[in-house]
C-alpha positions as CSV (number, residue, x, y, z in Angstrom):
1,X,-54.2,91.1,13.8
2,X,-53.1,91.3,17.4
3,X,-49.9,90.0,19.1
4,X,-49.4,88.9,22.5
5,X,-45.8,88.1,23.4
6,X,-45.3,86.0,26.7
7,X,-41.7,86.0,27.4
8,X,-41.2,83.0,29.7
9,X,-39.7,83.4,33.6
10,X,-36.1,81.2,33.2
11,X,-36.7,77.7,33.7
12,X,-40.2,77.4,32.5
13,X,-41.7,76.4,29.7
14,X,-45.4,76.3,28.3
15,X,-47.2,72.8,28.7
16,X,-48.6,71.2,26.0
17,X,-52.1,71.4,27.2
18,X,-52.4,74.9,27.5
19,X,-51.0,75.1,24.2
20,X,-54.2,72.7,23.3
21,X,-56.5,74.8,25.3
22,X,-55.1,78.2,24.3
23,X,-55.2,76.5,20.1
24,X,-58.8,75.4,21.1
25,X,-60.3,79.0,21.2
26,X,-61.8,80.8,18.4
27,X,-60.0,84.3,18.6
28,X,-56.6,82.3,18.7
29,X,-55.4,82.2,15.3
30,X,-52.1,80.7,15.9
31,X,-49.0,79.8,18.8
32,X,-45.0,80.0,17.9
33,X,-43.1,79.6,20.8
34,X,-39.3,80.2,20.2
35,X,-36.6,80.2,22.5
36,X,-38.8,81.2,25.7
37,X,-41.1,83.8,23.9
38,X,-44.4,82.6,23.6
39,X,-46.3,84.2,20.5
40,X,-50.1,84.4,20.4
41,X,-51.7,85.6,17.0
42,X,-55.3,86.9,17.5
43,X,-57.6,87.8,14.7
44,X,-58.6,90.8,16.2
45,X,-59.8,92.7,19.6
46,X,-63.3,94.2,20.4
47,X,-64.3,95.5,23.4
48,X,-65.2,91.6,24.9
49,X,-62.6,90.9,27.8
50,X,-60.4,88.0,27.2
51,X,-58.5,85.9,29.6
52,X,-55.7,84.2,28.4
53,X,-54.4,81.3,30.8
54,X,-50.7,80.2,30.5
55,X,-49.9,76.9,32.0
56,X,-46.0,76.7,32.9
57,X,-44.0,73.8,34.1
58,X,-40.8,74.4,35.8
59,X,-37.9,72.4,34.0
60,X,-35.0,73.8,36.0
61,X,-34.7,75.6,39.2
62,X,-33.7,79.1,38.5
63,X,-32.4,81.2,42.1
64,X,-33.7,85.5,42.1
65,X,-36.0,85.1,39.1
66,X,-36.6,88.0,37.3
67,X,-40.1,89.7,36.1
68,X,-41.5,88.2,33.2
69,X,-42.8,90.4,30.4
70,X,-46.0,90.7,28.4
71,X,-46.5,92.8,25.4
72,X,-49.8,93.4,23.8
73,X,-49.2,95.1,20.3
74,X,-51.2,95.2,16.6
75,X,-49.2,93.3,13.7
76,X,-49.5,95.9,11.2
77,X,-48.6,98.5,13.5
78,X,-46.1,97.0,15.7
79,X,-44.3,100.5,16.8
80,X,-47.9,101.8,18.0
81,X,-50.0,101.0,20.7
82,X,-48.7,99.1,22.9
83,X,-49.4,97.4,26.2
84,X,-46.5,95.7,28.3
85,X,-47.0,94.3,31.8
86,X,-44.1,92.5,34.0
87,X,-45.2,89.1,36.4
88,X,-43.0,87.1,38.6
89,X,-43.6,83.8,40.6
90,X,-45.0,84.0,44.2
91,X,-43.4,82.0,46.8
């Protein structure tokens, strides 16, 4: 199984219908979102690209946002491989 952690920029949150959409696909296994970490569980990776689409809302207006951060890591092996990528907003 495969992890991909979304943490959220401050002052977002996920919408409910890309929670639906994301929910919707077959390699999606299953969504926690705590706090402002979004977890996606995926059975497994092959060598298929995926897209992954995360509609955010903004809920409060947040001055100098930071980077947000992405990890990519396997379940069973969380101190392996690991991908991480940092986004921010553009004006």
């Amino acid at each position: 199984m495969v992890i991909i952690e979304v943490s959220l920029l401050s002052g977002f949150i996920m919408t409910p219908r890309s929670r639906m959409l994301l929910e919707n696909r077959t390699i999606v296994k299953k969504i926690e979102v705590k706090a402002n970490v979004v977890y996606i569980y995926l059975e497994k990776l092959n060598d298929e690209s995926q897209t992954f689409i995360l509609q955010l809302e903004q809920v409060i207006q947040v001055k100098n946002l930071r980077p947000a951060n992405i990890k990519i890591y396997d379940y069973y092996q969380p101190g392996g491989l690991q991908i991480s990528y940092s986004s921010g907003v553009g004006s």
